[in-house]
PDBQT receptor file of N, H, CA, C and O in Angstrom, charges set to zero:
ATOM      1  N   UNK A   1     -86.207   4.700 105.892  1.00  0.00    +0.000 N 
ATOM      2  CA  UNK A   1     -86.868   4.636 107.168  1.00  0.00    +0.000 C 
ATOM      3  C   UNK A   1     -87.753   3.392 107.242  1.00  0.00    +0.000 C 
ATOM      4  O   UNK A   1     -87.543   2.622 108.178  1.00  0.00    +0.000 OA
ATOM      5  N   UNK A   2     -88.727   3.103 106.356  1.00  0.00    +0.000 N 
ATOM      6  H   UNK A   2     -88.898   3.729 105.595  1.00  0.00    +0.000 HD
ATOM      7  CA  UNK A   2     -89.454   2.155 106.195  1.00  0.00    +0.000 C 
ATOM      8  C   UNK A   2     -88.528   0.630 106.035  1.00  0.00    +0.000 C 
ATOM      9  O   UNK A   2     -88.821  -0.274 106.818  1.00  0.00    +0.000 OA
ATOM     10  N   UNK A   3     -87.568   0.427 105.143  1.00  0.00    +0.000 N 
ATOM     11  H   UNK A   3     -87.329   1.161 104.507  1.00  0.00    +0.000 HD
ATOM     12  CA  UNK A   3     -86.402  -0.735 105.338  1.00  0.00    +0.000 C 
ATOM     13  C   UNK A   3     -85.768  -0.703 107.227  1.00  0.00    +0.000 C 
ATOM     14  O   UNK A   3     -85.739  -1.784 107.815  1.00  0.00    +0.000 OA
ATOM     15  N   UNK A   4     -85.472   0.147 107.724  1.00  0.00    +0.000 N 
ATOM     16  H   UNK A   4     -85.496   1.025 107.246  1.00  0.00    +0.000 HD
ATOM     17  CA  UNK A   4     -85.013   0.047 109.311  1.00  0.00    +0.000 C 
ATOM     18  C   UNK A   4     -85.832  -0.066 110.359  1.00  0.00    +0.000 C 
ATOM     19  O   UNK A   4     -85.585  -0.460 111.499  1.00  0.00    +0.000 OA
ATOM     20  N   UNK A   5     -87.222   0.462 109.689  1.00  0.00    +0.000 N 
ATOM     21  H   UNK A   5     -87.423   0.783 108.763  1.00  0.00    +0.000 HD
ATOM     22  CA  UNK A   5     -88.565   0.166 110.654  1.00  0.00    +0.000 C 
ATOM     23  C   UNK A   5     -88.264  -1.783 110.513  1.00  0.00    +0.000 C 
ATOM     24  O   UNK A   5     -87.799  -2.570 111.338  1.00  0.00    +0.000 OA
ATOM     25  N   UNK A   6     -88.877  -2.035 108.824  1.00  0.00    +0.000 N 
ATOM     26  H   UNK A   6     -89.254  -1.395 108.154  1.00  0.00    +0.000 HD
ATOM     27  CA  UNK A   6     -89.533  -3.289 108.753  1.00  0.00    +0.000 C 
ATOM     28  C   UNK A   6     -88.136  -4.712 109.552  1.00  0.00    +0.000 C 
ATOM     29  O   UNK A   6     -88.274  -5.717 110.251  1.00  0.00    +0.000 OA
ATOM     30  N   UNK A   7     -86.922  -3.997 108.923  1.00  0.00    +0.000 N 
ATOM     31  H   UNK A   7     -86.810  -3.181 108.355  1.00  0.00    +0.000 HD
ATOM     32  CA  UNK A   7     -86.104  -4.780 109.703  1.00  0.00    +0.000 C 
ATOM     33  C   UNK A   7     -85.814  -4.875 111.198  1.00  0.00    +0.000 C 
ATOM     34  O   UNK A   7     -85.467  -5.907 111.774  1.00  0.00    +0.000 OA
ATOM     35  N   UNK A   8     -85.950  -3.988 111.614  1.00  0.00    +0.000 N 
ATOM     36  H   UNK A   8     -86.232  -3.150 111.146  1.00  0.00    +0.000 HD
ATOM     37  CA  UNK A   8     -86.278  -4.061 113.388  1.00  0.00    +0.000 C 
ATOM     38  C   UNK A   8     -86.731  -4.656 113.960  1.00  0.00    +0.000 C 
ATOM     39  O   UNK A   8     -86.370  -5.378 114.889  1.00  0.00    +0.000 OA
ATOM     40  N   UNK A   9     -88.286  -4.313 113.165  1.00  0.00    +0.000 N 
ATOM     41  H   UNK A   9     -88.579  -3.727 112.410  1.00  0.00    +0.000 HD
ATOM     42  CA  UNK A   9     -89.026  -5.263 113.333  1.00  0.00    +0.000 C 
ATOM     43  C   UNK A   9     -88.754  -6.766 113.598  1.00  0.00    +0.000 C 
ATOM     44  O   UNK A   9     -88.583  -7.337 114.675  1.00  0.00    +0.000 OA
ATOM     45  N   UNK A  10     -88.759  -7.228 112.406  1.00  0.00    +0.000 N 
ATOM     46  H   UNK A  10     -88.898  -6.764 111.532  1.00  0.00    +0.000 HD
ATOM     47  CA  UNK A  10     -88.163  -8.312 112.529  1.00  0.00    +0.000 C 
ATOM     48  C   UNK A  10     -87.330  -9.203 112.724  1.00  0.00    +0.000 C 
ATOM     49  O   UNK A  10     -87.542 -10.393 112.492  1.00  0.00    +0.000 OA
ATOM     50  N   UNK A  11     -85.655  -8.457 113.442  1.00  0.00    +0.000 N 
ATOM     51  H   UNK A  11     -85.482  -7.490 113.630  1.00  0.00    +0.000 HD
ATOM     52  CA  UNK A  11     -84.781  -8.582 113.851  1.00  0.00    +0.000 C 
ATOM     53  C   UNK A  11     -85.653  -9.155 115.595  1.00  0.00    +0.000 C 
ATOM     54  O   UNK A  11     -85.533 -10.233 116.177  1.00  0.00    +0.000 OA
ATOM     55  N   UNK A  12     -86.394  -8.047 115.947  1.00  0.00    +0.000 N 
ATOM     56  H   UNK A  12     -86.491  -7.171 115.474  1.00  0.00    +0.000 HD
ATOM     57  CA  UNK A  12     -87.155  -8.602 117.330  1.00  0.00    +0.000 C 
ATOM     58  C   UNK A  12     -87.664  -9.684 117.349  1.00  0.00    +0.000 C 
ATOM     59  O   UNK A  12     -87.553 -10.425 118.326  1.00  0.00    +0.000 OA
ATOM     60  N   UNK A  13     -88.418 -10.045 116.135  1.00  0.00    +0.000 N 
ATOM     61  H   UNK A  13     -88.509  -9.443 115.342  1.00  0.00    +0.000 HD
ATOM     62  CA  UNK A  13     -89.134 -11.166 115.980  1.00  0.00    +0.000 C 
ATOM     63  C   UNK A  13     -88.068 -12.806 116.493  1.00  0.00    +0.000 C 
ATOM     64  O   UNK A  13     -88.239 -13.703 117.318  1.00  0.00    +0.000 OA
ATOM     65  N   UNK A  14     -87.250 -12.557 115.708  1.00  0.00    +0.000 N 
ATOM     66  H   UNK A  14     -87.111 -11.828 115.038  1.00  0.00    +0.000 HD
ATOM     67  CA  UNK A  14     -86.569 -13.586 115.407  1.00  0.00    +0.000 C 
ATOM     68  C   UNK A  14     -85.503 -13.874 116.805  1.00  0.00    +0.000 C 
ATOM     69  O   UNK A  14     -84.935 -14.914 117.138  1.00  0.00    +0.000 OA
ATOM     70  N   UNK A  15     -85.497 -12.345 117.522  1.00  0.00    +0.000 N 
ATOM     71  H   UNK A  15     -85.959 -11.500 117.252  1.00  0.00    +0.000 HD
ATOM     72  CA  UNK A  15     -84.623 -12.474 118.668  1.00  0.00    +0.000 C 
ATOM     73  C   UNK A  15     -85.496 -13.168 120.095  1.00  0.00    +0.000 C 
ATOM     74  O   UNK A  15     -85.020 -13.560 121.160  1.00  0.00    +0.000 OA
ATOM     75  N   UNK A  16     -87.112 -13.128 119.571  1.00  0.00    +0.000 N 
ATOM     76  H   UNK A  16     -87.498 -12.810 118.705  1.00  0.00    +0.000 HD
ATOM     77  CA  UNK A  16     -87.694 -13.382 120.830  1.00  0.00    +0.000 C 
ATOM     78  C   UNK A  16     -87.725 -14.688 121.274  1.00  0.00    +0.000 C 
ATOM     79  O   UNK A  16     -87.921 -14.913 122.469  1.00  0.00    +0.000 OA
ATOM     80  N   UNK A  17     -87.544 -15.654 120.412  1.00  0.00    +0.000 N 
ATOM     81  H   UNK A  17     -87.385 -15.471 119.442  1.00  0.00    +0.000 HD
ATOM     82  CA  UNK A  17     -87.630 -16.951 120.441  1.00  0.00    +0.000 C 
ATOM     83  C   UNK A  17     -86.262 -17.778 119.875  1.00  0.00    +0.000 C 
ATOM     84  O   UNK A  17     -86.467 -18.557 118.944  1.00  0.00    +0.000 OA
ATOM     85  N   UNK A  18     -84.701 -17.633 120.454  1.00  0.00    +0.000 N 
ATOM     86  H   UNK A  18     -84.535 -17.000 121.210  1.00  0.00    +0.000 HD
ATOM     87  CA  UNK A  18     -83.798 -17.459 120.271  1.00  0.00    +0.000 C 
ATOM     88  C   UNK A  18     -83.204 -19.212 119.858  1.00  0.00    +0.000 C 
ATOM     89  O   UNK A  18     -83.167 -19.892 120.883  1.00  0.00    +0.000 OA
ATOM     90  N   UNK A  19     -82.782 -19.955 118.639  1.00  0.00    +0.000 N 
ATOM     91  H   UNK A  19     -82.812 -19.403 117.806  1.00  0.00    +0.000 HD
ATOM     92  CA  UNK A  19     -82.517 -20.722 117.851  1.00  0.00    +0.000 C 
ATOM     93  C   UNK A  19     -81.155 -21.032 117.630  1.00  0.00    +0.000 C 
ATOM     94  O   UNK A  19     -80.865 -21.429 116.501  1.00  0.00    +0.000 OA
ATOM     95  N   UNK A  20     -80.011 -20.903 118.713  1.00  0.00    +0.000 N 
ATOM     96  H   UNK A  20     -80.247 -20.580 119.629  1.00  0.00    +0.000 HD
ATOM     97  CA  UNK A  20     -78.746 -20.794 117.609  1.00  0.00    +0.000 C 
ATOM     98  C   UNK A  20     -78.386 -22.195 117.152  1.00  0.00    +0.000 C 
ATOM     99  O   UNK A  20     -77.604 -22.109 116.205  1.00  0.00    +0.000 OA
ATOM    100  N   UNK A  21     -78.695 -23.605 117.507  1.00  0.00    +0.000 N 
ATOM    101  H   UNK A  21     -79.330 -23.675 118.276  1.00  0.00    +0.000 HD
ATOM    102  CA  UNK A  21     -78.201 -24.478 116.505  1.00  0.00    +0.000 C 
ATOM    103  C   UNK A  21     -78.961 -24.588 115.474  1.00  0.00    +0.000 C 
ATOM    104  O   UNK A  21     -79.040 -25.676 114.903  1.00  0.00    +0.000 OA
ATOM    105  N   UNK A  22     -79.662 -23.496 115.035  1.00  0.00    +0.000 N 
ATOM    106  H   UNK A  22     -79.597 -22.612 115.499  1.00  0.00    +0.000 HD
ATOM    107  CA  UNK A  22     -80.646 -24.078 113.451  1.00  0.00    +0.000 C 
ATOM    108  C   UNK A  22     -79.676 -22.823 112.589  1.00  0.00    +0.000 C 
ATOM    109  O   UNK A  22     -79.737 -21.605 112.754  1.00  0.00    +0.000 OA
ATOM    110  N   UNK A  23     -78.882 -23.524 111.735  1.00  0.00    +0.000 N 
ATOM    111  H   UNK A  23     -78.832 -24.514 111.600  1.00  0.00    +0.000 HD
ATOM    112  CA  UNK A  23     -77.531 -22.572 110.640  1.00  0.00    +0.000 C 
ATOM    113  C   UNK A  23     -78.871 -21.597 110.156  1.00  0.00    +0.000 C 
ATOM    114  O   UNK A  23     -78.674 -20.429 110.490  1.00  0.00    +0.000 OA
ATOM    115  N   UNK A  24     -80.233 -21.809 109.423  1.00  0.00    +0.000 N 
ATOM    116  H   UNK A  24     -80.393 -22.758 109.151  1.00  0.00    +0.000 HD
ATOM    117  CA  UNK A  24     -81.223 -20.656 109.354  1.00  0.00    +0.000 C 
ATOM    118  C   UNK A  24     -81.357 -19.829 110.133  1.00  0.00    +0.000 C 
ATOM    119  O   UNK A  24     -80.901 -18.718 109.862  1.00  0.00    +0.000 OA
ATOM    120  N   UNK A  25     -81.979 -20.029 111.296  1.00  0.00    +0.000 N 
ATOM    121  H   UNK A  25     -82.350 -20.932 111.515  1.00  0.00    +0.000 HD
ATOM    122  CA  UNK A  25     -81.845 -18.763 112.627  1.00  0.00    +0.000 C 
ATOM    123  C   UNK A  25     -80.627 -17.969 112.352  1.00  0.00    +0.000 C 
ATOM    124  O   UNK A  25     -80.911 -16.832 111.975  1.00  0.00    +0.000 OA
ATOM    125  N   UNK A  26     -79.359 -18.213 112.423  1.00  0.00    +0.000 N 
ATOM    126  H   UNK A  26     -79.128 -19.136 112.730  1.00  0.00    +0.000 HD
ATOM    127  CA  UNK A  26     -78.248 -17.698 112.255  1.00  0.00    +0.000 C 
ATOM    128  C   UNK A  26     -78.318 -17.018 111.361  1.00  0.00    +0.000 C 
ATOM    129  O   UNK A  26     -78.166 -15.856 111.738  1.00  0.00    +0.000 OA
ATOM    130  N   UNK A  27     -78.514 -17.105 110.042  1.00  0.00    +0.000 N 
ATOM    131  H   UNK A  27     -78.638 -18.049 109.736  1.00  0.00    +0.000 HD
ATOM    132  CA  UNK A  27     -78.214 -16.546 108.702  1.00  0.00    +0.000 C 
ATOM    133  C   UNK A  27     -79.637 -15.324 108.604  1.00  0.00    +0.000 C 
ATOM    134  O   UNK A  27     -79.690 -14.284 107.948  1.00  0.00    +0.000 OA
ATOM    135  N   UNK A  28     -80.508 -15.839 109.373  1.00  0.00    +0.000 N 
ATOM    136  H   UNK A  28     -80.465 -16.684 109.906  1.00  0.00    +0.000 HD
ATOM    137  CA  UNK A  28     -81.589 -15.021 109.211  1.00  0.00    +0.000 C 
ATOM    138  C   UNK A  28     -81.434 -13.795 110.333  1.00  0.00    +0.000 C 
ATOM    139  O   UNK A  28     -81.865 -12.662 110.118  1.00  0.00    +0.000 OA
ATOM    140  N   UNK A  29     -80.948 -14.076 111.212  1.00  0.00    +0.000 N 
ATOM    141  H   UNK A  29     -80.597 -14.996 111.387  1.00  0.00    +0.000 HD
ATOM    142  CA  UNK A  29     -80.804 -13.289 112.694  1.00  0.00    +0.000 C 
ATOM    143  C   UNK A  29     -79.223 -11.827 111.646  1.00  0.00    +0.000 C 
ATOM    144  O   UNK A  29     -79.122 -10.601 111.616  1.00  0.00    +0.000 OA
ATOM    145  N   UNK A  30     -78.471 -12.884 111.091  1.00  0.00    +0.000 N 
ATOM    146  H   UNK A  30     -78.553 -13.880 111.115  1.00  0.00    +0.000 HD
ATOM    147  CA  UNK A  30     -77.601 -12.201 110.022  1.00  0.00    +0.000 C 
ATOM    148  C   UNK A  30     -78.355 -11.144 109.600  1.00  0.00    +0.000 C 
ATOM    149  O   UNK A  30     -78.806 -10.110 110.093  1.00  0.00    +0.000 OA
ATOM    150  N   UNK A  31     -78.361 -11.679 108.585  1.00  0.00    +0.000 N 
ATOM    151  H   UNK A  31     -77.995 -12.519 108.185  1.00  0.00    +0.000 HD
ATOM    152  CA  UNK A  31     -79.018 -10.953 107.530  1.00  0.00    +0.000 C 
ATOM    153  C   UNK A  31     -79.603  -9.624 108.149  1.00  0.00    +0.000 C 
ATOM    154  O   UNK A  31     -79.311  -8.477 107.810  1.00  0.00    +0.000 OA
ATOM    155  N   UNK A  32     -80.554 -10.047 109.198  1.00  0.00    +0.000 N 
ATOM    156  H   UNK A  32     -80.791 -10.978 109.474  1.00  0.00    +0.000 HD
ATOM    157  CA  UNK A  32     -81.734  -8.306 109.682  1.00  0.00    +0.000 C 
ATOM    158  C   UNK A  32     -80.906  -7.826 110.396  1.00  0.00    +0.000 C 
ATOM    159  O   UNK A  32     -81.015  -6.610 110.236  1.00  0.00    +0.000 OA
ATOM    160  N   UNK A  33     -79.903  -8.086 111.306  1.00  0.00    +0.000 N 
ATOM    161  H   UNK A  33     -79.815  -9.074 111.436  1.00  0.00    +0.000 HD
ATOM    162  CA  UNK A  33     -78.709  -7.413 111.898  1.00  0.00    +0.000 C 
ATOM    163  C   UNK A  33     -78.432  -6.340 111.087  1.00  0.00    +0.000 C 
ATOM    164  O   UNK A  33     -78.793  -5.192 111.344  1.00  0.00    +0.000 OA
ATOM    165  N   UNK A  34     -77.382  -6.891 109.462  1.00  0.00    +0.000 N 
ATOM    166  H   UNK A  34     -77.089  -7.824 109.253  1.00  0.00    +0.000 HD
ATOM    167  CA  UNK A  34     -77.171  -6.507 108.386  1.00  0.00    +0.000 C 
ATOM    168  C   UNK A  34     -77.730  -5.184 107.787  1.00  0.00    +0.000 C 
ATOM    169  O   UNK A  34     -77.132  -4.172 107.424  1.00  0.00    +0.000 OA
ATOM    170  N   UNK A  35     -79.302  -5.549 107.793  1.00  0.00    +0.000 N 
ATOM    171  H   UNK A  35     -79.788  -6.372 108.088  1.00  0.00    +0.000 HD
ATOM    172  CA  UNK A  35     -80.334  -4.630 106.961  1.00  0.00    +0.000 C 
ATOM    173  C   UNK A  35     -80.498  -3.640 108.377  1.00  0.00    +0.000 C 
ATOM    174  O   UNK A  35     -80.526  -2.475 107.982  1.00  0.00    +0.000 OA
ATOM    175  N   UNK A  36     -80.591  -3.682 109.549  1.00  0.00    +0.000 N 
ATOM    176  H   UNK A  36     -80.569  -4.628 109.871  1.00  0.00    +0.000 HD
ATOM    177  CA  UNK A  36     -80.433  -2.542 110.488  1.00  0.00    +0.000 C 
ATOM    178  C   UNK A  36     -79.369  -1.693 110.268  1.00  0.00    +0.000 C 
ATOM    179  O   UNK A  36     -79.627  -0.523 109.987  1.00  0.00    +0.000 OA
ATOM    180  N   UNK A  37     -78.182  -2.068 110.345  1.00  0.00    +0.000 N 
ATOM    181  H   UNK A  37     -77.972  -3.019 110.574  1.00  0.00    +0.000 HD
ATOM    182  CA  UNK A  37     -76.937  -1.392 110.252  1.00  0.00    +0.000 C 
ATOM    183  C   UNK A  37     -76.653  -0.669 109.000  1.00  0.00    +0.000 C 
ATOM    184  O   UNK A  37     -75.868   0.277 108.926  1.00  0.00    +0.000 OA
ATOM    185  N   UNK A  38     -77.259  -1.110 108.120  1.00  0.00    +0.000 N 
ATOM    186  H   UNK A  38     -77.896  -1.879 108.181  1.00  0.00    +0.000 HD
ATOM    187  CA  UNK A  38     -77.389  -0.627 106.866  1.00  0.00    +0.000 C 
ATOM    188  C   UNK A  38     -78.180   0.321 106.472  1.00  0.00    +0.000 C 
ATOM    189  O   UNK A  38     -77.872   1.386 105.937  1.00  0.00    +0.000 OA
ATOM    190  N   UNK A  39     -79.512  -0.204 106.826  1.00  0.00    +0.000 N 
ATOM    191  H   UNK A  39     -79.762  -1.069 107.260  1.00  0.00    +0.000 HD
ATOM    192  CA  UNK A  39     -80.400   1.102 106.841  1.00  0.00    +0.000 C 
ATOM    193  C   UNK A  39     -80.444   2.149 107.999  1.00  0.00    +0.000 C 
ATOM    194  O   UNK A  39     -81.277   3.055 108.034  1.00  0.00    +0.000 OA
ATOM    195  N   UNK A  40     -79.775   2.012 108.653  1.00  0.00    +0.000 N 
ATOM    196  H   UNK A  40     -79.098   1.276 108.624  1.00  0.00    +0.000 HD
ATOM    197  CA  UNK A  40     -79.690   3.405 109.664  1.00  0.00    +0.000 C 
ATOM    198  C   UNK A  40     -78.343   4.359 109.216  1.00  0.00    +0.000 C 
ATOM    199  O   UNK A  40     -78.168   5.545 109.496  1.00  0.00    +0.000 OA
ATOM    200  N   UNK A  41     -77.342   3.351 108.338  1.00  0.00    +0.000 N 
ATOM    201  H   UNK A  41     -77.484   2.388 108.110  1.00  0.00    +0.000 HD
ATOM    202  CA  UNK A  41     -76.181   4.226 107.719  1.00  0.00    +0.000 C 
ATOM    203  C   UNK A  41     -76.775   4.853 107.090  1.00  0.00    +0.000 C 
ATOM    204  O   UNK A  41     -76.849   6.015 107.489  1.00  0.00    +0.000 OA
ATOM    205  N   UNK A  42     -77.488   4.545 105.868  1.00  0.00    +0.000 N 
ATOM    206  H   UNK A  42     -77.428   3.601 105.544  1.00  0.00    +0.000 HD
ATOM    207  CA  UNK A  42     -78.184   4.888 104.934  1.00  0.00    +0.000 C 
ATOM    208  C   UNK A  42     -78.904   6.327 105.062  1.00  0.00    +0.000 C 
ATOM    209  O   UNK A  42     -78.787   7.323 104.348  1.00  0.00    +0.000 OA
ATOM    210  N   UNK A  43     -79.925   6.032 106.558  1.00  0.00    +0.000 N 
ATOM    211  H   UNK A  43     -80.021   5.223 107.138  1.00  0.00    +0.000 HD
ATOM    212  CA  UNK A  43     -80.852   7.079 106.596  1.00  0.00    +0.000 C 
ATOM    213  C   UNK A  43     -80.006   8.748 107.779  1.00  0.00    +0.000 C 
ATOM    214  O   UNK A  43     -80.371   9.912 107.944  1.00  0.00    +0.000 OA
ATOM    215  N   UNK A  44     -78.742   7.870 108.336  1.00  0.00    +0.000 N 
ATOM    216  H   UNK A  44     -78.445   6.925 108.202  1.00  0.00    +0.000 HD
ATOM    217  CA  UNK A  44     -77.618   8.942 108.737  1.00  0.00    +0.000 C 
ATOM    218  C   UNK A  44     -77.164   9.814 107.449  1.00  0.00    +0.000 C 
ATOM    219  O   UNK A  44     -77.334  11.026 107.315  1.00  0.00    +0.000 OA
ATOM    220  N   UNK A  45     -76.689   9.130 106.742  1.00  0.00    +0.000 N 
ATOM    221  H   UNK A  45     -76.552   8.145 106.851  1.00  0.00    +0.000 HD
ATOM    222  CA  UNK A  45     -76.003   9.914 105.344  1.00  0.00    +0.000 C 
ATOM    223  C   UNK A  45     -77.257  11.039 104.667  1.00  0.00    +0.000 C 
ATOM    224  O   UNK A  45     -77.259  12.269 104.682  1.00  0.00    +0.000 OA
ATOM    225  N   UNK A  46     -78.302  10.046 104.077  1.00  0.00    +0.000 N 
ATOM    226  H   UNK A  46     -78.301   9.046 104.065  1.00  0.00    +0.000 HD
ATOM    227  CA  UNK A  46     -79.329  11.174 104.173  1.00  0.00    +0.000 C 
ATOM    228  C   UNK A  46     -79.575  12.433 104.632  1.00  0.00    +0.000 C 
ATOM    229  O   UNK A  46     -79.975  13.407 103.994  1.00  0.00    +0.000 OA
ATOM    230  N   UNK A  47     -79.324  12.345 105.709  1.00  0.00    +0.000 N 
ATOM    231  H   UNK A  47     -78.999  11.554 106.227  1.00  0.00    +0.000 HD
ATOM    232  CA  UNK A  47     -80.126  13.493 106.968  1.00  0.00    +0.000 C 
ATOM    233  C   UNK A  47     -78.688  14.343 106.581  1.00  0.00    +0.000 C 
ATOM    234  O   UNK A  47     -78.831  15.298 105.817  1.00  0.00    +0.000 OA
ATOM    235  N   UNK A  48     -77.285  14.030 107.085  1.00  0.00    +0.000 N 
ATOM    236  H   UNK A  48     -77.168  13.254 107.705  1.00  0.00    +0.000 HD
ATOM    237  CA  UNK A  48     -76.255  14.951 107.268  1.00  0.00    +0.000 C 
ATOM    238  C   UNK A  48     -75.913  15.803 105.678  1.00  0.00    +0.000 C 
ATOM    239  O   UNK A  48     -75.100  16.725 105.615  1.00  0.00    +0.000 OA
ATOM    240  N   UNK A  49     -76.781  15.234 104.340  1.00  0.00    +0.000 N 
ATOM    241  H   UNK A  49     -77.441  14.485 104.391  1.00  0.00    +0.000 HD
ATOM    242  CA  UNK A  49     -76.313  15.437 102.992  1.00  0.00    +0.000 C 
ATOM    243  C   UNK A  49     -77.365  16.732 102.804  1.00  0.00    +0.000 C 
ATOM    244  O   UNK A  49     -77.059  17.734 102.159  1.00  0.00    +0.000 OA
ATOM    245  N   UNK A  50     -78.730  16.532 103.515  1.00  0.00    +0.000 N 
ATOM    246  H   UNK A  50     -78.978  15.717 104.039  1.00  0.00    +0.000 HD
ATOM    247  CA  UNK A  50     -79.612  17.829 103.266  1.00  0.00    +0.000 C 
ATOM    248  C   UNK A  50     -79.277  19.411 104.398  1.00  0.00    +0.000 C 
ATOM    249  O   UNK A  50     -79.759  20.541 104.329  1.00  0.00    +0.000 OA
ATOM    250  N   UNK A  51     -78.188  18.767 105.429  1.00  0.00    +0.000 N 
ATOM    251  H   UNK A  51     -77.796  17.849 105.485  1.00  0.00    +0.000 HD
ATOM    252  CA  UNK A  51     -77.669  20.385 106.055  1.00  0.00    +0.000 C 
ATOM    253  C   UNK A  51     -76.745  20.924 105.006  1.00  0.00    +0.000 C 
ATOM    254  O   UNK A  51     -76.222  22.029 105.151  1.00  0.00    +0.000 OA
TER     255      UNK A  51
């Protein structure tokens, strides 16, 4: 929960002030995309493993 909070977070951050010819912006905008999708699989599997 805390990894999908902090990446959200900062997925917003990075979306508010939008960069696409800097290859960083890209890879960074990546990456927290990444860590969202990941940590919400993550915290799905969780939840459906304790019913």
């Amino acid at each position: 929960m805390i990894v999908l909070m902090g990446s959200s977070f900062g997925l917003f951050l990075f979306l508010n002030s939008p960069d696409f010819t800097n290859p960083y912006y890209v890879f960074g905008v990546g990456v927290m995309g990444f860590a969202v999708v990941f940590a919400a699989l993550m915290l799905i599997s969780v939840l459906l493993k304790r019913r």
